[in-house]
C-alpha positions as semicolon CSV with decimal commas, in nm:
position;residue;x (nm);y (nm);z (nm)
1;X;-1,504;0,810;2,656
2;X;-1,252;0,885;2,381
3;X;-1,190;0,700;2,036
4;X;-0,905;0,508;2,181
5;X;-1,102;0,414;2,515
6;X;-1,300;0,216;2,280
7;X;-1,086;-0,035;2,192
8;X;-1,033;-0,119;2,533
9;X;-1,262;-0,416;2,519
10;X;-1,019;-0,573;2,219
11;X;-0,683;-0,499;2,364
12;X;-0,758;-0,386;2,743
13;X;-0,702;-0,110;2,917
14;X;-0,330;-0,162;3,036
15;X;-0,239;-0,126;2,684
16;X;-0,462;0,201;2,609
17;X;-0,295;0,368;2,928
18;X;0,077;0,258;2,762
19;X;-0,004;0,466;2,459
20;X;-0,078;0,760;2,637
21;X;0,210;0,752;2,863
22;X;0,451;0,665;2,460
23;X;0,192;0,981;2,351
24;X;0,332;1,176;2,637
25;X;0,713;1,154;2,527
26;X;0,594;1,223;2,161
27;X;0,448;1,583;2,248
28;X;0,576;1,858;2,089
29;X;0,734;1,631;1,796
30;X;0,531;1,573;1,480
31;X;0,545;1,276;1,244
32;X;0,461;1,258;0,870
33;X;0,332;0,982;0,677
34;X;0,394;1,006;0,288
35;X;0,252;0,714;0,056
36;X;0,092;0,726;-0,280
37;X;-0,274;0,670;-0,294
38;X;-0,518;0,813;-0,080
39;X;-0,775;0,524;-0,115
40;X;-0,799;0,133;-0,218
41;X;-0,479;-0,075;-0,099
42;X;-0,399;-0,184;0,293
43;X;-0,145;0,093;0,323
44;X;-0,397;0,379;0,281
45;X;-0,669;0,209;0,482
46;X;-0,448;0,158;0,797
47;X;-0,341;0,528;0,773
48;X;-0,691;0,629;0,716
49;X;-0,735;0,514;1,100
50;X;-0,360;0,481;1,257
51;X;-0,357;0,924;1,161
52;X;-0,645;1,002;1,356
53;X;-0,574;0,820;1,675
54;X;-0,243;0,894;1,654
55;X;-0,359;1,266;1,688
56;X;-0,592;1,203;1,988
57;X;-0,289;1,115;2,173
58;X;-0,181;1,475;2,132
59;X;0,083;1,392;1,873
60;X;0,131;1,659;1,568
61;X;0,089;1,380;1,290
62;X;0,045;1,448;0,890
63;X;-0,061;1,224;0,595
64;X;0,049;1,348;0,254
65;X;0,016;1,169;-0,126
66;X;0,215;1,195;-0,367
67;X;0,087;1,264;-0,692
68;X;0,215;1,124;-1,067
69;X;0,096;1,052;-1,401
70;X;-0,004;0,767;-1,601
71;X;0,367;0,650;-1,716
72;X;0,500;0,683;-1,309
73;X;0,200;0,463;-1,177
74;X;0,290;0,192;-1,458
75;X;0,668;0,163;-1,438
76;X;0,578;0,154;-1,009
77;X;0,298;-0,142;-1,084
78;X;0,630;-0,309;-1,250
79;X;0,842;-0,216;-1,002
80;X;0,601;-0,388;-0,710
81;X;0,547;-0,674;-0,912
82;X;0,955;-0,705;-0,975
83;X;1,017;-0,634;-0,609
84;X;0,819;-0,896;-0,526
85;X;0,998;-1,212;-0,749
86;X;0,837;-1,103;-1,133
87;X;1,075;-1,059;-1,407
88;X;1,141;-0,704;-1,471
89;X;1,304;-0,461;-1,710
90;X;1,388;-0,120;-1,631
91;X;1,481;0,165;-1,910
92;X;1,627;0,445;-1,919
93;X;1,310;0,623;-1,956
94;X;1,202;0,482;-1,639
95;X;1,446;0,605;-1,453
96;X;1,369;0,983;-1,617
97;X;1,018;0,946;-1,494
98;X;1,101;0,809;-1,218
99;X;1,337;1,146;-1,118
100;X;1,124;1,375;-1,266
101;X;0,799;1,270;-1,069
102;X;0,999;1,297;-0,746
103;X;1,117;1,609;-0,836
104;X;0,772;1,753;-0,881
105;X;0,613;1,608;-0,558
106;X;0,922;1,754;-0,371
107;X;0,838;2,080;-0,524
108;X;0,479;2,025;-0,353
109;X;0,548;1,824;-0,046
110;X;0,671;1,964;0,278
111;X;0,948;1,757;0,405
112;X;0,993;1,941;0,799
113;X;0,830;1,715;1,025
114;X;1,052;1,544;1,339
115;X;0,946;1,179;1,235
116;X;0,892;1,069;0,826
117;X;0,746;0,783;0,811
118;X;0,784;0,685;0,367
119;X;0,563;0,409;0,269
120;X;0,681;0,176;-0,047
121;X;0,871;0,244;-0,350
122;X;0,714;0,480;-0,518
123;X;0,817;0,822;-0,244
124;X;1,129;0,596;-0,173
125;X;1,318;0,899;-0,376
126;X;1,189;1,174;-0,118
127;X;1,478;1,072;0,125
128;X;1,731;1,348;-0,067
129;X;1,489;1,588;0,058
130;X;1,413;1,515;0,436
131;X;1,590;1,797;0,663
132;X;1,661;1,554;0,925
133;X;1,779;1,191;0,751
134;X;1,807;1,012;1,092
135;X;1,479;1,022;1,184
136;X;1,320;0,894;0,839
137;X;1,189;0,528;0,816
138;X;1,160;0,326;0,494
139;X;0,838;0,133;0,568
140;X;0,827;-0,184;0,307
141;X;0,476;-0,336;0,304
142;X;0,607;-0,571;0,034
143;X;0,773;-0,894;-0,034
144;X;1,131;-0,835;-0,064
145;X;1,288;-1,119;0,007
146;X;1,396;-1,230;-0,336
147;X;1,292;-0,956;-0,574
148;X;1,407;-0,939;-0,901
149;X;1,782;-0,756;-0,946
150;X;1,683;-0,492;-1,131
151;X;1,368;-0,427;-0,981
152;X;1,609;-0,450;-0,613
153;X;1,889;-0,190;-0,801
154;X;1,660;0,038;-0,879
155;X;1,583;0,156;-0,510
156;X;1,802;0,058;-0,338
157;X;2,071;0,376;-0,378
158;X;1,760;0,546;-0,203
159;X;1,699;0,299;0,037
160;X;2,076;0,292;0,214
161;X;2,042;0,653;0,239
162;X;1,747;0,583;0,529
163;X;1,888;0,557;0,913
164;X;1,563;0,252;0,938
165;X;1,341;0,048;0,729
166;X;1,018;-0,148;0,832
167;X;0,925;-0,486;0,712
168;X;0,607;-0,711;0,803
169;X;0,820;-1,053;0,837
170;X;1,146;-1,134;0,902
171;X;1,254;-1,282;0,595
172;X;1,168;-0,945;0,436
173;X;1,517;-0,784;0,537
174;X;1,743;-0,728;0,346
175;X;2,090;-0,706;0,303
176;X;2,168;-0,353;0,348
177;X;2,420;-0,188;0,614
178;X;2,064;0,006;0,811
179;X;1,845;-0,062;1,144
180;X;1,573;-0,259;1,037
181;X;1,248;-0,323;1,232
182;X;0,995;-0,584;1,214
183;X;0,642;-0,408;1,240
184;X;0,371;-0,623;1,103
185;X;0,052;-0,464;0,946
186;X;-0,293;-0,449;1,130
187;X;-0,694;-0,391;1,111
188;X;-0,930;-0,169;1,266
189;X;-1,174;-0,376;1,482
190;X;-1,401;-0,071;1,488
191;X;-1,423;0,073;1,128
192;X;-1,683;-0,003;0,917
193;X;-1,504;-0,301;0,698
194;X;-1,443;-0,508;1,037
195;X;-1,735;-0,399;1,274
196;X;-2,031;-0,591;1,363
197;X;-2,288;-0,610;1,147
198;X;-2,678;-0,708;1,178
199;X;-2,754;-1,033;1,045
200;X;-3,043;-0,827;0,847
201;X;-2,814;-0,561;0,686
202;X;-2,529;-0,921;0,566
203;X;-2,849;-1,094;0,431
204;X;-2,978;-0,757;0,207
205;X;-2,591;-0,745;0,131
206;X;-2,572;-1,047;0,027
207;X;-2,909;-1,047;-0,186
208;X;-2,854;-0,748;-0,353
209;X;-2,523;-0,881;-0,519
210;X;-2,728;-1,224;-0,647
211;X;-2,592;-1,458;-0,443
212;X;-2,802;-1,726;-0,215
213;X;-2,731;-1,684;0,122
214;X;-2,888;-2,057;0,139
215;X;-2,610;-2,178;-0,013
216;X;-2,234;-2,217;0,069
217;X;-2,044;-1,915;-0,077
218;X;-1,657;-1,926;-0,118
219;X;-1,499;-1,550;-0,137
220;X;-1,193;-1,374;-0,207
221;X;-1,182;-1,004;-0,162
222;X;-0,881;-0,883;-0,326
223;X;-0,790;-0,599;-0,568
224;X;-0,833;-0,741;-0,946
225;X;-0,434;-0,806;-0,932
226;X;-0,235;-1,084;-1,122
227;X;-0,039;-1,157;-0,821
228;X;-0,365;-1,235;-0,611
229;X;-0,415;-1,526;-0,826
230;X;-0,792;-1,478;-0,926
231;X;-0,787;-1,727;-1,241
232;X;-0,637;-1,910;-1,017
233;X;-0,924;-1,918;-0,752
234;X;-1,181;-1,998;-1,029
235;X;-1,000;-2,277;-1,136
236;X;-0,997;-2,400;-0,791
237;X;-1,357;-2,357;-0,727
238;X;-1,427;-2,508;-1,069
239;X;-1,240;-2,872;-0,906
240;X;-1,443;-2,817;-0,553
241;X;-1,774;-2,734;-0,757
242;X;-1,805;-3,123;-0,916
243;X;-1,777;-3,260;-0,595
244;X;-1,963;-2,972;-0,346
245;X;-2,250;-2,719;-0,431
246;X;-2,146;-2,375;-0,354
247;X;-2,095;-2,044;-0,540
248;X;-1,766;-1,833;-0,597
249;X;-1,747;-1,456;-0,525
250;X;-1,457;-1,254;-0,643
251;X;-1,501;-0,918;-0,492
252;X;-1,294;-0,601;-0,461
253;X;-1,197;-0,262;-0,597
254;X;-0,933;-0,085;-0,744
255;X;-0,618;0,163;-0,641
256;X;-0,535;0,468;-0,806
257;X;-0,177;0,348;-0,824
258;X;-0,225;0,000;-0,968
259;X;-0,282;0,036;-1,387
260;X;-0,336;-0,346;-1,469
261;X;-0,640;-0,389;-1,233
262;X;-0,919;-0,323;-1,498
263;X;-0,737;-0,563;-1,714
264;X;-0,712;-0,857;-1,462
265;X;-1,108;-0,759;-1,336
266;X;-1,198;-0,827;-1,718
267;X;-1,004;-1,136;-1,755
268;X;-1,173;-1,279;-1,482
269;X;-1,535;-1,167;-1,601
270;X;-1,459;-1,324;-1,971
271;X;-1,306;-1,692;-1,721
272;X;-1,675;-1,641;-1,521
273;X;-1,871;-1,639;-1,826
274;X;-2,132;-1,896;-1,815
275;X;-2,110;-2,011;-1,481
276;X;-2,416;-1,866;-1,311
277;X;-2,256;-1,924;-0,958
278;X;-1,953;-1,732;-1,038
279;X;-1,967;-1,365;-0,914
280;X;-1,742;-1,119;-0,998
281;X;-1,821;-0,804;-0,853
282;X;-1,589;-0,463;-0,854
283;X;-1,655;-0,277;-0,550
284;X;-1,518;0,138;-0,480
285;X;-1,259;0,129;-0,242
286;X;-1,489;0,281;0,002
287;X;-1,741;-0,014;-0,006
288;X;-1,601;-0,120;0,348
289;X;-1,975;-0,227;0,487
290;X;-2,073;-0,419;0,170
291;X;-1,701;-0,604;0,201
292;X;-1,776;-0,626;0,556
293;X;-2,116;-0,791;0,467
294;X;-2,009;-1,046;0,225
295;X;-1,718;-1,190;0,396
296;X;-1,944;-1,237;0,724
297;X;-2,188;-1,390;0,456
298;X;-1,902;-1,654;0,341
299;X;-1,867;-2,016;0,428
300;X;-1,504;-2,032;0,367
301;X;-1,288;-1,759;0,281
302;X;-0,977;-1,790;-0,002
303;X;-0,679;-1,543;-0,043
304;X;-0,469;-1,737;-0,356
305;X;-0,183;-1,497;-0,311
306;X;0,112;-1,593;-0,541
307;X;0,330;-1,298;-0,344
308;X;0,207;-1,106;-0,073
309;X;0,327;-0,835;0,178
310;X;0,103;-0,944;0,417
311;X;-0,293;-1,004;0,332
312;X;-0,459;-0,810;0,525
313;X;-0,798;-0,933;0,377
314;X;-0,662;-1,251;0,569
315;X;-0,654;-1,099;0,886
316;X;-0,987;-0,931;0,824
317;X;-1,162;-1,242;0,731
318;X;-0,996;-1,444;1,032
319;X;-1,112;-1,178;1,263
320;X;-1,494;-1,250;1,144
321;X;-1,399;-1,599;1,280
322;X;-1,394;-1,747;0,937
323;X;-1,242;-2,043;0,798
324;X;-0,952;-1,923;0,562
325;X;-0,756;-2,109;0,301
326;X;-0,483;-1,907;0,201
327;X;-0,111;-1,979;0,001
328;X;0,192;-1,995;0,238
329;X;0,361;-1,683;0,075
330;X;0,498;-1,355;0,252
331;X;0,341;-1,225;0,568
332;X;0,007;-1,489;0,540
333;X;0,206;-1,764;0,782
334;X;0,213;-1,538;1,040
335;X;-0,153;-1,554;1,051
336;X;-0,234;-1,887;1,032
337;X;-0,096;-2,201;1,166
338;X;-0,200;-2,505;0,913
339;X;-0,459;-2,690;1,021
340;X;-0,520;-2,448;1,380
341;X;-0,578;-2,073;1,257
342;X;-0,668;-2,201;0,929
343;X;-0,496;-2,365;0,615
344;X;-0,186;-2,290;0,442
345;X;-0,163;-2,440;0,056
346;X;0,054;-2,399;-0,209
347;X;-0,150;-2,478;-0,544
348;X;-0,468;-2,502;-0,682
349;X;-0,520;-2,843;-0,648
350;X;-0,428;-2,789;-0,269
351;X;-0,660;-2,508;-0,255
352;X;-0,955;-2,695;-0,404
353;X;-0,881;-3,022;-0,169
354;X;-0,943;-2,767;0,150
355;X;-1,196;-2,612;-0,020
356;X;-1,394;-2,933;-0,012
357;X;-1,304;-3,061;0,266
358;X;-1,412;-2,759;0,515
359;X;-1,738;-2,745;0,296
360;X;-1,784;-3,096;0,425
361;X;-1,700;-3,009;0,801
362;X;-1,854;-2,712;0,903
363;X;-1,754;-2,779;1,287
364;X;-1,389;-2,809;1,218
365;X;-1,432;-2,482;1,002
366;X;-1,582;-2,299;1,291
367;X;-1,270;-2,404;1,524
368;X;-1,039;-2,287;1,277
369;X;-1,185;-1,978;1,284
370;X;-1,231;-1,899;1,601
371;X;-0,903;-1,937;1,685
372;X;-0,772;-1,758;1,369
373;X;-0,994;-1,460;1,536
374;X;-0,770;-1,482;1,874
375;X;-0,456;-1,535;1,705
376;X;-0,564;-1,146;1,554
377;X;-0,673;-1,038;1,865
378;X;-0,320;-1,063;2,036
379;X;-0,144;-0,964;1,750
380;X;-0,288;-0,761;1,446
381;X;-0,495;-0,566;1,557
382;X;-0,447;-0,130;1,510
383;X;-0,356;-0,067;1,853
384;X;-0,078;-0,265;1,844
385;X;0,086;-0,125;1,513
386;X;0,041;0,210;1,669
387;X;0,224;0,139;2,008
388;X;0,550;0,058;1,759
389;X;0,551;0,298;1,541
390;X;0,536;0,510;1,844
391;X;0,836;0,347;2,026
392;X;0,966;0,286;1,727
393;X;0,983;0,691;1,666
394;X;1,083;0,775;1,990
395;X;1,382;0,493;1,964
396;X;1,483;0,685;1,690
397;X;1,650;0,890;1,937
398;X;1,855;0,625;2,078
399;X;1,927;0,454;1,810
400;X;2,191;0,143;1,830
401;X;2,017;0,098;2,203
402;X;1,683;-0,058;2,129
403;X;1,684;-0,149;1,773
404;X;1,603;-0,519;1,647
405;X;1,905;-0,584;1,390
406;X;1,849;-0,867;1,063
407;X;2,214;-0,979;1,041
C-alpha cells in the first residue's frame, strides 16, 4: 500500500484514484513551491506533507525558502499585520530592504520549474524573475479583505504582474484585473500533530506539562502572536474561572519569520503570573505529538483570533471532535456553523459566556464536536487541497476556460 492509499479510509478510494489519473496529466511538468520559513506557521506544515505526496504521484515537485535578515523579517511581520486591517507605515528604507532581500534570494533561488506556486508576501517580489509568468500563482494565506492602504500598495505592483492568485475565502479577493481561485487550507489526518494517540501517551502529556487531567482544561494553541488575541483569552478565562473550575493552557511555538513572538509569549507569562491554573507553555515547532496530546487532553478548545487567514489549529482541534469557541474572523466561519460545528463569538465577554456554558454541558459539547469533525472530513482535509492545486496547475493551461472569477 502506498502513502496516499492510506488516506483512503478518510476520503475514499474514488478520490485517491482521481489524483492519480490529475498525477497522470502532470508527468513530465514540475512545480515549485517558494515560501519563507521552513518550520512553525500553517504554510510550512501543509507543504511539509502536500511536497511529498505530491511526488508519489510521479510529479517533479520542489520546496525552496527564502532566506533574509533581521530588518526583512520585521518590516514583513508589519506588513502581515497591515495586510490584515493593522495600521501600518512603510519607509523608504523598507522598501530598500525589501528590493535588496529579493535580489539576493533571486541570486540563490532557481526560478525554471513549469508550475510556481509563491506563498505570501514576503517572495511576492520573485515574480520579475519567473521564466514563464503565466504559469505562476500568488497563493495568499492571509486576510486581505480590508488591509491597510499602504500595507495593500506595497505589493500589489507585484501582485498584478501574476496570471492567478489563491485565497482561502471568498471575501479575500481582491480587486485586481487577475484569475483568482478559492483554495482553502487543510490538515494531515495522518501526521503526527492530528493522528491518534493512546490515551496513556495524552495522560503522560498532559502530566508532564502540570496540568490535571482531572480537571476541565481550556486550550489555545497558537503562535505567541498579538493578532491571536492571547491577553485576550486570559481575560476570558479569568470571567469563566469565578463561575466554573477549570485551568487555561496557552500553548505553541514560534516561526523564524515572525520577530514579535518572544515579546507577546512574555507578555502573557508576566498576565499568568500568580494564577496557578494558568499555563503558558512555548513549544518547538516540531512538538506536533505533545500539541497533538494536549488538545485531545482539552475540554473545550479556544482560537481568539482578532484576524485570521484561516486557523488551522481550528480545523485541527475540530477534527479531534472537540468543542471549539472561536471569533467569526477570516477563514474560521467556514469551519464552524454557530451553535452546530461549534461557536462563533466576537468578544471576550462572548467568549467567556460559551466558555461556561459548554463547561456546564458536556453532551452538547460532544455534538458540537463531532460534527465539527465531519464538517473537516468533507472539506479540509490534505487530500483535498492537493486535488486543486493539481487541477488548478493543469487549468493553468486553459486558462479563461475553467477558472472561478471574484468580480
Amino acid at each position: 500500500m502506498t502513502e496516499l492509499d492510506a488516506y483512503a479510509p478518510f476520503v475514499g478510494q474514488a478520490t485517491i484514484d482521481e489524483l492519480r489519473v490529475l498525477g497522470k496529466r502532470m508527468r513530465g511538468r514540475s512545480i515549485q513551491h517558494i515560501n519563507s520559513t521552513a518550520v512553525g506557521g500553517g504554510v510550512a506544515e501543509i507543504l511539509s506533507r502536500l511536497v511529498p505526496l505530491t511526488r508519489e504521484l510521479g510529479i517533479d515537485v520542489h520546496w525552496d525558502v527564502i532566506k533574509g535578515g533581521e530588518d526583512f523579517f520585521a518590516l514583513t511581520k508589519r506588513l502581515h499585520n497591515g495586510l490584515h486591517g493593522g495600521p501600518t507605515t512603510i519607509t523608504p528604507e523598507d522598501h530598500e530592504i525589501f528590493k535588496e532581500t529579493t535580489e539576493e534570494n533571486l541570486r540563490t533561488l532557481q526560478l525554471g520549474r513549469d508550475v510556481v506556486f509563491i506563498h505570501d508576501p514576503q517572495p511576492v517580489a520573485l515574480i520579475q524573475a519567473v521564466p514563464n509568468r503565466s504559469r505562476a500563482v500568488w497563493r495568499c494565506h492571509i486576510d486581505v479583505s480590508q488591509p491597510a492602504p499602504e500595507a495593500w500598495n506595497f505589493i500589489r505592483p507585484w501582485v498584478v504582474q501574476y496570471p492567478a492568485m489563491v485565497v482561502s475565502e471568498p471575501d479575500f479577493a481582491r480587486d485586481v484585473d487577475i484569475e483568482q481561485f478559492l483554495v482553502a487550507p487543510s490538515i494531515d489526518p495522518l501526521s503526527d500533530k492530528n493522528k491518534e494517540l493512546e490515551p496513556d501517551f495524552v495522560h503522560d502529556v498532559t502530566v508532564k506539562h502540570g496540568l490535571d487531567p482531572s480537571r476541565p482544561i481550556v486550550t489555545q494553541v497558537s503562535r505567541f502572536d498579538r493578532l491571536k488575541d492571547p491577553l485576550g483569552v486570559i481575560e476570558a478565562y479569568a470571567q469563566a474561572r469565578r463561575y466554573n473550575d477549570c485551568q487555561l493552557l496557552l500553548v505553541g511555538g514560534g516561526a523564524s519569520d515572525d520577530p514579535e513572538g518572544h515579546q507577546v509569549l512574555q507578555e502573557c507569562r508576566e498576565r499568568a503570573a500568580g494564577d496557578p491554573d494558568v499555563h503558558v507553555i512555548e513549544l518547538p515547532p516540531d512538538a506536533h505529538l505533545e500539541i497533538n496530546a494536549l488538545q485531545r487532553a482539552s475540554t473545550v478548545i479556544i482560537q481568539k483570533s482578532l484576524r485570521e487567514g484561516f486557523g488551522l489549529t481550528v480545523t485541527e482541534a475540530l477534527w479531534k471532535a472537540k468543542p471549539v469557541i472561536a471569533t467569526a474572523t477570516g477563514g474560521i466561519p467556514l469551519q464552524i456553523t454557530h451553535k452546530y460545528s461549534g461557536i462563533l463569538t466576537h468578544s471576550i465577554d462572548g467568549t467567556a459566556y460559551w466558555m461556561k456554558q459548554l463547561l456546564n454541558a458536556p453532551d452538547y459539547a460532544r455534538w458540537l464536536g463531532q460534527n465539527g469533525r465531519e464538517h473537516v472530513r468533507h472539506n479540509f482535509l490534505l487530500i483535498r487541497q492537493l486535488r486543486d492545486y493539481l487541477i488548478l496547475a493543469i487549468s493553468l493551461d486553459h486558462r479563461g476556460e475553467t477558472l472561478i472569477r471574484f468580480d
